[in-house]
C-alpha positions as CSV (number, residue, x, y, z in Angstrom):
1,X,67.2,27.3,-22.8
2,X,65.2,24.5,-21.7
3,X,62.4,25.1,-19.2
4,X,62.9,22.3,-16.0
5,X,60.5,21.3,-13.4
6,X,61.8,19.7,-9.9
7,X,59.1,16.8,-8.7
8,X,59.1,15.4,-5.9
9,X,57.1,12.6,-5.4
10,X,56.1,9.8,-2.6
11,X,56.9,6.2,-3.4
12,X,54.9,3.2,-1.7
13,X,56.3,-0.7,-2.0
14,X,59.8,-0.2,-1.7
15,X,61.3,-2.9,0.6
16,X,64.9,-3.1,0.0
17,X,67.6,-0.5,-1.7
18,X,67.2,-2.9,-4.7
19,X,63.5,-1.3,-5.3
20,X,65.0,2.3,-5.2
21,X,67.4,1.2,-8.2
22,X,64.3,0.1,-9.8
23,X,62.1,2.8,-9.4
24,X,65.3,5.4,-10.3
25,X,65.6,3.4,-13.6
26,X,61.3,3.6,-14.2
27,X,61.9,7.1,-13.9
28,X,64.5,7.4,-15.8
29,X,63.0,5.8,-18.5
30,X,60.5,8.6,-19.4
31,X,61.3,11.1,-22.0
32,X,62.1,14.2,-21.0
33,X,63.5,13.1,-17.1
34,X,66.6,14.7,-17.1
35,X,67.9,13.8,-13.5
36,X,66.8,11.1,-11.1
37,X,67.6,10.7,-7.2
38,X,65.8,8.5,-4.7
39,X,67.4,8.4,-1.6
40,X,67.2,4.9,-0.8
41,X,63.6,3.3,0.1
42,X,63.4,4.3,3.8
43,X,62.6,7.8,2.5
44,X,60.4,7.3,0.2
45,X,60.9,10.1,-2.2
46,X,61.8,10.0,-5.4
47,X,63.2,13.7,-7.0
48,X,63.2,14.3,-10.4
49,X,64.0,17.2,-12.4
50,X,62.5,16.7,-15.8
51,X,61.2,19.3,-18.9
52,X,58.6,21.6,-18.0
53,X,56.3,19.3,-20.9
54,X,56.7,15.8,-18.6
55,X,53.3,14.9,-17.2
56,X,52.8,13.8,-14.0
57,X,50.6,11.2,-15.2
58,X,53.2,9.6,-17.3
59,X,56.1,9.7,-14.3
60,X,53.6,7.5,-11.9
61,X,52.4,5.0,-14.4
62,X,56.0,4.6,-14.9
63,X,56.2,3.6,-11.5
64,X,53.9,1.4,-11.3
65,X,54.7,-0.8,-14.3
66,X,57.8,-1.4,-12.1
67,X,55.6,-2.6,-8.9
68,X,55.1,0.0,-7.2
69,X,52.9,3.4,-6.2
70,X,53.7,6.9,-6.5
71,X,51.6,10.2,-6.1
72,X,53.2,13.7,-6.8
73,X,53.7,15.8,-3.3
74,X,55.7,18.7,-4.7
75,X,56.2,20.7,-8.3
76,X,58.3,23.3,-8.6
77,X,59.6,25.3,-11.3
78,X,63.1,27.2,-12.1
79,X,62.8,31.1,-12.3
80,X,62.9,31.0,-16.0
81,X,59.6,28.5,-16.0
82,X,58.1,30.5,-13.3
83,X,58.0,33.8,-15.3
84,X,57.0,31.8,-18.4
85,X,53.6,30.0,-17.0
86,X,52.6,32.7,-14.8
87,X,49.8,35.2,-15.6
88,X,50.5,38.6,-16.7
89,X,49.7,39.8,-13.3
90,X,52.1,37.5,-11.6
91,X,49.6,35.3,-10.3
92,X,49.7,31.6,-10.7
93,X,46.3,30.9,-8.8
94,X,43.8,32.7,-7.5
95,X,41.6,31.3,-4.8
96,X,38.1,32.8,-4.0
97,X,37.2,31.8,-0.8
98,X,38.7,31.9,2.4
99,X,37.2,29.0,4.7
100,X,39.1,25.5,5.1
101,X,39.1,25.0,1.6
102,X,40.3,27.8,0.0
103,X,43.1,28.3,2.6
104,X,44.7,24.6,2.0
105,X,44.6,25.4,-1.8
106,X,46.5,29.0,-1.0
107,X,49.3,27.3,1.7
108,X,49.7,24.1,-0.8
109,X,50.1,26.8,-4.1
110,X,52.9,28.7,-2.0
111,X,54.5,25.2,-0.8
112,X,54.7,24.4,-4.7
113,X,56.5,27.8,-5.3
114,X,53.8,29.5,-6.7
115,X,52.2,33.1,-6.7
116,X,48.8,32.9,-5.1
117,X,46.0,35.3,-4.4
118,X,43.4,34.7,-2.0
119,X,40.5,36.5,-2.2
120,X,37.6,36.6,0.5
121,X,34.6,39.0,1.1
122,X,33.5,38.1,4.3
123,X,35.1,37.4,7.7
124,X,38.3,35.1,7.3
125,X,37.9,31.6,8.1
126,X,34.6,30.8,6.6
127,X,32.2,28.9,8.4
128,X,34.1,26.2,10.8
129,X,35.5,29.1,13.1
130,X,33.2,31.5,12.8
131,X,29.4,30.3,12.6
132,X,29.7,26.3,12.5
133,X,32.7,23.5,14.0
134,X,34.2,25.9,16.7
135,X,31.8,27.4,18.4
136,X,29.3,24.9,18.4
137,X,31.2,22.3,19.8
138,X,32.4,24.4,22.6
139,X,28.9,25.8,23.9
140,X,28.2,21.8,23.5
141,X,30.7,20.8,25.9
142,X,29.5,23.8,28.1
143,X,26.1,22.6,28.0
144,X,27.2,19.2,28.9
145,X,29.1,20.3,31.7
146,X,26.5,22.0,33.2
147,X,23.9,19.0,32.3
148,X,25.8,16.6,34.0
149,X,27.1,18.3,37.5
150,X,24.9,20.5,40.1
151,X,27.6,22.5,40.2
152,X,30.7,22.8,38.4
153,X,33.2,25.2,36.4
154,X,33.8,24.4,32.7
155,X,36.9,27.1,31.9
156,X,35.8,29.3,34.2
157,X,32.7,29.2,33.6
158,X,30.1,29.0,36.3
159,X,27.4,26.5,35.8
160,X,24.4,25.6,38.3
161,X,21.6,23.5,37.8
162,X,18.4,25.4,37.0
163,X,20.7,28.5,36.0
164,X,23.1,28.0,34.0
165,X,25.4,31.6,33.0
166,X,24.1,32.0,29.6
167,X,26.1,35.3,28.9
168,X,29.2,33.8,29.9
169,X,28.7,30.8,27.6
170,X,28.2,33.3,24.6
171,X,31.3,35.5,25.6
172,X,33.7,31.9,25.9
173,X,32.3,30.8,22.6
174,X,32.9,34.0,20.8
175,X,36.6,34.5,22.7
176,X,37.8,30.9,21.4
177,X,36.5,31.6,18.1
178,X,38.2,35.1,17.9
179,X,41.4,33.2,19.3
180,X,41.2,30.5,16.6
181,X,40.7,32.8,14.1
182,X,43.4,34.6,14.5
183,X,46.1,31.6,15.0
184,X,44.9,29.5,12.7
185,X,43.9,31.8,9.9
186,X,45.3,35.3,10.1
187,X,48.9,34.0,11.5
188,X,49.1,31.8,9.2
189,X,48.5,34.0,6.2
190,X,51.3,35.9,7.4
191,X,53.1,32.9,7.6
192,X,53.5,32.7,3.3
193,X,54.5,36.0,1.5
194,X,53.9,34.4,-1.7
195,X,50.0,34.8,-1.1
196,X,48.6,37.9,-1.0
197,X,45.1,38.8,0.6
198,X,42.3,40.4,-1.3
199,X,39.4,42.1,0.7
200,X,36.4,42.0,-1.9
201,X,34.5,40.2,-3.6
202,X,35.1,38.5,-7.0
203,X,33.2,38.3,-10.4
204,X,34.5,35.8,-13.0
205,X,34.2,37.8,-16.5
206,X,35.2,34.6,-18.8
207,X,38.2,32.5,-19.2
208,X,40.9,32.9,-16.4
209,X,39.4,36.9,-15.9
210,X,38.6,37.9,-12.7
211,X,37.4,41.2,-11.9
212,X,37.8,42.3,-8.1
213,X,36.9,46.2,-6.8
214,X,37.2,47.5,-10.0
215,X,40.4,45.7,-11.1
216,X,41.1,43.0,-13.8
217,X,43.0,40.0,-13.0
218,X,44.2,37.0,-14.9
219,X,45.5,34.4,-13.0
220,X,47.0,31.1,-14.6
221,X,44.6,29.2,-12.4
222,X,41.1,29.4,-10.4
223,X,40.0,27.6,-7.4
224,X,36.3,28.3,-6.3
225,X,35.8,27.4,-2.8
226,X,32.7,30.2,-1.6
227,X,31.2,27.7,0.8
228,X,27.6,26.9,1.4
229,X,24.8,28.6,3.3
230,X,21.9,27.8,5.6
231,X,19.4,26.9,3.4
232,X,15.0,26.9,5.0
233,X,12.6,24.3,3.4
234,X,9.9,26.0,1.3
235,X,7.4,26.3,4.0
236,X,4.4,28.5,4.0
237,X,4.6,31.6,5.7
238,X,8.0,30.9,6.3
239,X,9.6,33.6,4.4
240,X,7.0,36.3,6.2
241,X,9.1,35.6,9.9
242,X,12.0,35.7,10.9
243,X,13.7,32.9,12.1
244,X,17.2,31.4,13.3
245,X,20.0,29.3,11.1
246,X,22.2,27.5,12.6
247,X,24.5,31.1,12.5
248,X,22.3,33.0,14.1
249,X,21.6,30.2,17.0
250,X,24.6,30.2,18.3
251,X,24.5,33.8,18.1
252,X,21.6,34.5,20.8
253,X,22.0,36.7,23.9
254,X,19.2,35.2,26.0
255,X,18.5,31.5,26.5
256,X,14.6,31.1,25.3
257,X,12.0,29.3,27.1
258,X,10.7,27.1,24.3
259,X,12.2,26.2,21.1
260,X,11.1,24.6,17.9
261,X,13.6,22.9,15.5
262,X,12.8,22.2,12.4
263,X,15.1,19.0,10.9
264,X,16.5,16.3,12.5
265,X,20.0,15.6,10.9
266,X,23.4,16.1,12.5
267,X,22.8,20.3,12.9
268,X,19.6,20.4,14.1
269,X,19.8,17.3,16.8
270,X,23.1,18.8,17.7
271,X,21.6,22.2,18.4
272,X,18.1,20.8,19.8
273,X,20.5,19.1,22.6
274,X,22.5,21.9,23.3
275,X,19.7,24.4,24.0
276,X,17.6,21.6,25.5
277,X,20.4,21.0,28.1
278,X,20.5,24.6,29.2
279,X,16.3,24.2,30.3
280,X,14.7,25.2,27.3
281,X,12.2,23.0,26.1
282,X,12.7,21.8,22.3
283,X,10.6,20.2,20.1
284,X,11.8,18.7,17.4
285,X,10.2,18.3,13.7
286,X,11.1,16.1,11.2
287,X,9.2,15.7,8.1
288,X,11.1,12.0,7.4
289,X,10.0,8.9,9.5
290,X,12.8,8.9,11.6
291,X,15.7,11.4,13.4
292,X,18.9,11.1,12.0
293,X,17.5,10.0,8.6
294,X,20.6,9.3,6.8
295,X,22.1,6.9,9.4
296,X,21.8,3.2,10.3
297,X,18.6,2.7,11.3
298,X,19.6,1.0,14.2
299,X,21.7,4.2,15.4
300,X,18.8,6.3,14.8
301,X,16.2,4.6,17.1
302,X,18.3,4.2,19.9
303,X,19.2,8.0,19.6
304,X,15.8,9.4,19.5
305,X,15.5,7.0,23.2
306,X,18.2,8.6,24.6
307,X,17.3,12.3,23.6
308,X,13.6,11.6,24.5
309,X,14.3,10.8,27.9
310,X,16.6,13.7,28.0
311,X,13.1,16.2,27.7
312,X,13.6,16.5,24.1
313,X,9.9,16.1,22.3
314,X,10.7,14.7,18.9
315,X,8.0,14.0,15.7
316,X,8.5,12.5,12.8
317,X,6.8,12.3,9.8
318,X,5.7,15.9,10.2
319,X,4.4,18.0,7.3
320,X,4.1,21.6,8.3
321,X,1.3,23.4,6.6
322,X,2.0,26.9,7.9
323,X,3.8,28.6,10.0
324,X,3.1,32.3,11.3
325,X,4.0,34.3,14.3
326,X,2.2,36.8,16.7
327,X,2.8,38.4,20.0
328,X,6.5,37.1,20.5
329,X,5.0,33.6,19.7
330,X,5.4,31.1,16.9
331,X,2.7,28.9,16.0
332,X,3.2,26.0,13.6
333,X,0.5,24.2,12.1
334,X,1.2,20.3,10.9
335,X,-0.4,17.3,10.3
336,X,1.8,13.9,12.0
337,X,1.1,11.1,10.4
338,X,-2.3,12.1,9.4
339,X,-3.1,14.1,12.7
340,X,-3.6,17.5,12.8
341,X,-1.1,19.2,15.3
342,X,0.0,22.7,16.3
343,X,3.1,23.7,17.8
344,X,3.9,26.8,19.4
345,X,7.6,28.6,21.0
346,X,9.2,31.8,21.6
347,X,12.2,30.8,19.1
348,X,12.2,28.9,15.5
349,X,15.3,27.6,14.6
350,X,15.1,25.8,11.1
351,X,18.0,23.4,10.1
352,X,17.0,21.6,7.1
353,X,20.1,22.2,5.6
354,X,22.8,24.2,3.3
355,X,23.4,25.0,0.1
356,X,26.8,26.2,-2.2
357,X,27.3,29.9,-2.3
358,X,27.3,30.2,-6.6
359,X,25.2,33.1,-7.5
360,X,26.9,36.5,-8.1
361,X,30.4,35.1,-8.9
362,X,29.9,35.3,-12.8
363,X,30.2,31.3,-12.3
364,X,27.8,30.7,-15.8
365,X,29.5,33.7,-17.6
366,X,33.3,31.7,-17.2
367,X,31.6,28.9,-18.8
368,X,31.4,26.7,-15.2
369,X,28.2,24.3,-15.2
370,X,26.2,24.5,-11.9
371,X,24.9,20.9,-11.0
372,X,21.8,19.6,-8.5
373,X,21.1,22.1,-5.8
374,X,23.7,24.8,-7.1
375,X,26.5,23.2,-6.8
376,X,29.7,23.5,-9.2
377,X,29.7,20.7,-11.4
378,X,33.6,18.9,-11.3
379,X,35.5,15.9,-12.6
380,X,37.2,13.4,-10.3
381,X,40.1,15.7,-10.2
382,X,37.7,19.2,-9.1
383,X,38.0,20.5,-12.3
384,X,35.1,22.5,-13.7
385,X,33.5,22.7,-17.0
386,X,35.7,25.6,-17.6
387,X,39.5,24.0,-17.8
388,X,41.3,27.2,-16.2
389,X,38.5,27.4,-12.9
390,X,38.8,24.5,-10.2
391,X,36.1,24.0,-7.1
392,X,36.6,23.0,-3.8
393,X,34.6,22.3,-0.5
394,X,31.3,22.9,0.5
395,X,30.4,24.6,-2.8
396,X,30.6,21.2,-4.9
397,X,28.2,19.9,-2.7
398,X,28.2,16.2,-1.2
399,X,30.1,16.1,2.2
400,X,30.5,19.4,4.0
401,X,32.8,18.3,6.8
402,X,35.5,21.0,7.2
403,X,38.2,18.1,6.6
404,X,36.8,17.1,3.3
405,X,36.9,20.7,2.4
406,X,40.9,21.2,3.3
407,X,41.3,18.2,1.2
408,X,40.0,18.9,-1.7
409,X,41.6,22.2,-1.5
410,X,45.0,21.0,-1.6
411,X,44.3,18.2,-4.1
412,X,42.3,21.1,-6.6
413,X,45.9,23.4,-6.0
414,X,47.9,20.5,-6.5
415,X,46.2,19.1,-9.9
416,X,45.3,23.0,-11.3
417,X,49.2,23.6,-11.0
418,X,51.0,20.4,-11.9
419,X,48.7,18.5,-13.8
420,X,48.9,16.2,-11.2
421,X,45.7,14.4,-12.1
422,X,44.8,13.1,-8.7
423,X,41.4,11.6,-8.1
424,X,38.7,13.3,-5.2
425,X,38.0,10.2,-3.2
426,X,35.8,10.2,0.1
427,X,35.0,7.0,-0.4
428,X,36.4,5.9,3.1
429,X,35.4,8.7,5.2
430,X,34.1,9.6,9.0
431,X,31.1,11.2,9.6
432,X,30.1,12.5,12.8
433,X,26.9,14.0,14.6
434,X,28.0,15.6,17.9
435,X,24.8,15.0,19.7
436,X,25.5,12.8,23.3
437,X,25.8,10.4,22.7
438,X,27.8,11.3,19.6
439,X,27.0,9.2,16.6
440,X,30.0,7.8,13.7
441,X,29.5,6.1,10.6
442,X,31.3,5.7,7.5
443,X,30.4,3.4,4.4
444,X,26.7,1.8,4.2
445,X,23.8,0.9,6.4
446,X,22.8,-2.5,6.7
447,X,19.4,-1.4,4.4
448,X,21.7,0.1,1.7
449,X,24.2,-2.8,1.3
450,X,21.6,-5.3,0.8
451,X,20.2,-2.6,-2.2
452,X,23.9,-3.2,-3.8
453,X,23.1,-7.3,-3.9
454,X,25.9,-7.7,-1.2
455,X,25.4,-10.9,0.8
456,X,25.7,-9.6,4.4
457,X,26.9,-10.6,7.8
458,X,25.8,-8.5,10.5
459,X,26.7,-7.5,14.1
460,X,25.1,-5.9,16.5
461,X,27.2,-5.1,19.9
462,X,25.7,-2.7,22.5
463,X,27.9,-0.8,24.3
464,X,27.3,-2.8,27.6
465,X,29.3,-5.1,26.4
466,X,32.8,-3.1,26.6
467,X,34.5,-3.1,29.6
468,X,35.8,0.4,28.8
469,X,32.1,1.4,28.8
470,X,30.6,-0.3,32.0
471,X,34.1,0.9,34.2
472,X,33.1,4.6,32.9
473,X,29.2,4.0,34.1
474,X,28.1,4.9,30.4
475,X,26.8,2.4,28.4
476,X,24.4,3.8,26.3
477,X,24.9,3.1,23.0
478,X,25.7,0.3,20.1
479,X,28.5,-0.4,17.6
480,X,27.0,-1.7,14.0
481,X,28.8,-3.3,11.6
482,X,27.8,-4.5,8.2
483,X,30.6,-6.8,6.3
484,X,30.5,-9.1,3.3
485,X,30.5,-12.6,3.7
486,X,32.4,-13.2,1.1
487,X,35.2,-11.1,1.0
488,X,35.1,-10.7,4.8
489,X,35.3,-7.0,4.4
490,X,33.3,-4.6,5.9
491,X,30.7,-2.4,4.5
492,X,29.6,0.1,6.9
493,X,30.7,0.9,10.6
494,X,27.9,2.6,12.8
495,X,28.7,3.8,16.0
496,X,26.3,5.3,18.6
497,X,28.7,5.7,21.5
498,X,29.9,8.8,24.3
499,X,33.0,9.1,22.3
500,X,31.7,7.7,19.2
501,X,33.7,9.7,17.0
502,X,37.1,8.7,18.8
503,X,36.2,4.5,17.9
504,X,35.5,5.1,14.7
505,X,38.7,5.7,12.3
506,X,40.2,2.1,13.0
507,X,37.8,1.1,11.5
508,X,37.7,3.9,8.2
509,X,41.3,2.5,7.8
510,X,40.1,-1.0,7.7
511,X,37.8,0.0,5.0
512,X,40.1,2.3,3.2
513,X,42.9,-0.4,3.0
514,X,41.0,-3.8,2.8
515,X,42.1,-5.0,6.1
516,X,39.0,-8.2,6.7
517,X,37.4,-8.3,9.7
518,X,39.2,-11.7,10.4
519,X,42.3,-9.7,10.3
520,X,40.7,-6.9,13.1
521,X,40.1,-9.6,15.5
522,X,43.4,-11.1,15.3
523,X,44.5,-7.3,16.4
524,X,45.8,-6.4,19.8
525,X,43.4,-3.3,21.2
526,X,44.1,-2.5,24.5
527,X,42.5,-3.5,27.0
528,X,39.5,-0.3,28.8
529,X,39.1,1.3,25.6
530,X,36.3,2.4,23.6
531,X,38.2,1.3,20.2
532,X,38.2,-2.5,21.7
533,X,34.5,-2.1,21.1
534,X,35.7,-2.5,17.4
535,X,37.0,-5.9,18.2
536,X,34.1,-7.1,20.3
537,X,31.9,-6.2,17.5
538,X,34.1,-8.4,15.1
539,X,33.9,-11.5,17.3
540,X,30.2,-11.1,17.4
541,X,29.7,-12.3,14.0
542,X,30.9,-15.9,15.5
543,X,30.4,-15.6,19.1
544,X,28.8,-14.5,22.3
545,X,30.7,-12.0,23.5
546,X,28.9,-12.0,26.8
547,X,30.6,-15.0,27.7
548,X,34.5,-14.5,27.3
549,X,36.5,-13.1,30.2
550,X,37.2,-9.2,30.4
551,X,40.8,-9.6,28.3
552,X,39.8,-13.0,26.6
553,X,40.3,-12.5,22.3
């Protein structure tokens, strides 16, 4: 008896019931497609049942030698091809990890009909709701709250200038994240009973083998997603104190007097602010010429204003020579730009970044290739050097956002059980530093474009120029964009803006689908918004702004 898979796939470019004839009959074409339906084009689905040997691969580029795109969203198999492909301990795929990225792989394995372990050996949820997303962005709103009125409550919380209720900010912060937790991780788990939890920790012993408290495993399939960890500079005399991560900040019981912080990219400004808005005094240190290092150059200066006259004392170009600590006191020695300095606090937090969790996981023994910094080496579709072992998230390195983590969880699920063969792309993607204001970019700065030989048109609008911004009685900030004169599309979006990070995914979609910046401005945005900030800084490139009417476009 022949083995059959059921596909199901989404189809892009079908305009009329015609096209879903034609793509039936592309489909149809392909050996081994035993049974086509597509339910007229408003759907857009295409099902197929076809032999268990089809690829994927071969069913989309059928597609799209008829005109049009399609990417597989389902694969499931008969009970017959179920038993067949599965390992001998009924697992199809075993996920080790169970932050963001290992829990999309595990939910999209079970929505493929598929037997999936999960295996985790630390608290579920990894780091965004336990240590990193959730909690810091709430004691950030608190802090805001409580920087911005005398006197006010933030959910329940009481906040006074001069005094704010430190303790109670800790107990909110670690009630949301036990709430989140549970809803968003444990209820869910219970929500698929084709994926089992394992509590321990996993060691790959070569091939598909995994060995787990004392017991052998073979899954079909393996997806690593361990995460990534604070990871401190190699600073001497570092190692001989102890010192706070970004965990273990948001983790304190007492507000300190004085703090220093030690790197000034999106964790460390973020935390710097927060703690510097409850009274202490921060310093920050950054060994780089300028704060925010990786951002628009543009966004960065204006930023380090702003934070500077919030209190905030910021260095750059800082090489720390030693640090030691005595009496409840840490004193840093540096030169700044060639003059000797010494700073000196009660708390050291150092946030100069992370790095993948890899060692102790028998990663080198399965034959999987560690790249720069640690990270597990992958193709474009997250496969490792060892073709039964997939990686996703943090611990491939590159962007550790929480939402490039769930994605390339489900993609690695999706192309380790099908064969689907789709490609990791982050090429049009958000990035956001909660600091206030918050900063959002995606694509290039204006200094990295000109690197890649584009010939640029700039614009420059600050955010006194949107009505949205001046009615509020906030207008701190600018929106950057960098386009291509040629092409007309843009480059790079750089926001520095309250509610930077709400503006700026118009504009990722721009990017992502080629939409030119002649095409934004002929766009209706509504009138006492942030996002018509987007339009105002497309008209810049061919006029003053400052002297059209409020609703004039």
């Amino acid at each position: 008896m022949t083995e059959l898979h059921e596909l199901e796939f989404k189809v892009t470019g079908m305009t009329c019931e015609g096209c879903a004839t034609h793509v039936t009959h592309a489909l149809e074409q392909v050996p081994g497609v035993i049974e086509v339906n597509v339910p007229g084009r408003r759907t857009g689905k295409a099902l197929v049942k076809a032999e268990a040997g089809v690829s994927t691969e071969r069913l989309t580029q059928s597609v799209e030698q008829a005109g049009y795109q399609a990417s597989l969203t389902q694969r499931s198999a008969g009970e017959k091809g179920r038993a067949q492909t599965s390992s001998s301990d009924g697992i199809d795929l075993m996920v080790i990890g169970g932050g963001s990225a290992g829990f999309a792989a595990a939910i999209k394995g079970a929505e493929m009909g598929h037997s999936v372990a999960l295996v985790e050996d630390s608290t579920i949820g990894g780091t965004c709701v336990n240590v990193g997303c959730v909690p810091s962005k709430t004691m950030i709103r608190a802090v805001e709250d409580f920087h911005r009125a005398g006197e006010h409550r933030f959910n329940g919380i009481q906040t006074r200038r001069g005094d704010i209720a430190w303790p109670e900010v800790m107990a909110h912060k670690d009630e949301l994240v036990a709430e989140l937790r549970q809803a968003k991780y444990i209820d869910v788990l219970a929500a698929y009973p084709s994926v089992q939890y394992i509590e321990g920790r996993a060691h790959l012993t070569g091939g598909n083998r995994v060995e787990i408290n004392g017991r052998a495993y073979s899954p079909r399939k393996i997806i690593i997603s361990t995460g990534a960890s604070p990871w401190a500079a190699p600073i001497p005399g570092l190692p001989d104190v102890d010192f706070l991560d970004s965990s273990k900040a948001l983790d304190l019981n007492e507000r300190p007097e004085r703090m220093i912080v030690i790197g000034a990219n999106a964790v460390g400004l973020e935390l710097a602010q927060l703690f510097a808005r409850a009274d202490t005094r921060v310093t920050v240190l950054e060994v780089l010429p300028r704060i925010a290092p990786f951002e628009d150059a543009a966004v960065s200066s204006a930023l380090a204003e702003y934070l500077t006259e919030e209190g905030l004392s910021i260095h750059t170009g800082v090489n720390i020579k030693r640090v030691t600590k005595s009496n409840g006191v840490y004193d840093l020695r540096a030169v700044e730009n060639c003059i000797q300095r010494t700073f000196r606090a009660e708390q050291l937090l150092v946030a100069t970044g992370r790095r993948p969790n890899t060692a102790g996981f028998g990663l080198e023994e399965a034959g999987v290739e560690l790249g720069e910094r640690g990270a597990v080496a992958v193709n474009e579709h997250l496969q490792t050097t060892n073709p039964d072992v997939y990686a996703a998230g943090d611990v491939i390195g590159g962007d550790m956002f929480v939402y490039v983590a769930a994605y390339a969880g489900t993609l690695a699920a999706e192309n380790a059980l099908s064969g689907a063969g789709r490609v990791f792309d982050t090429s049009a993607m958000a990035r956001v530093t909660f600091t206030d204001p918050q900063v959002a970019s995606a694509g290039l700065t204006e200094e990295q474009a000109k690197a890649a030989g584009h010939d640029l048109k700039v614009s420059v609008l600050p955010m006194n120029a949107v009505p949205r911004a001046i009615a509020a009685r906030d207008t701190r900030g600018l929106i950057k964009l960098v386009a291509d004169r040629k092409s007309d599309l843009l480059l790079g979006v750089h926001i520095l803006a309250p509610e930077g990070a709400e503006i700026i995914q118009p504009a990722v979609m721009a990017m992502k689908f080629g939409i030119t910046t002649r095409d934004i401005s002929g766009t209706l945005f509504p009138y006492l918004t942030n996002a018509e900030g987007l339009k105002l800084a497309v008209q810049t490139f061919e006029k003053d702004v400052s002297k059209l009417s409020c609703c004039a476009g």
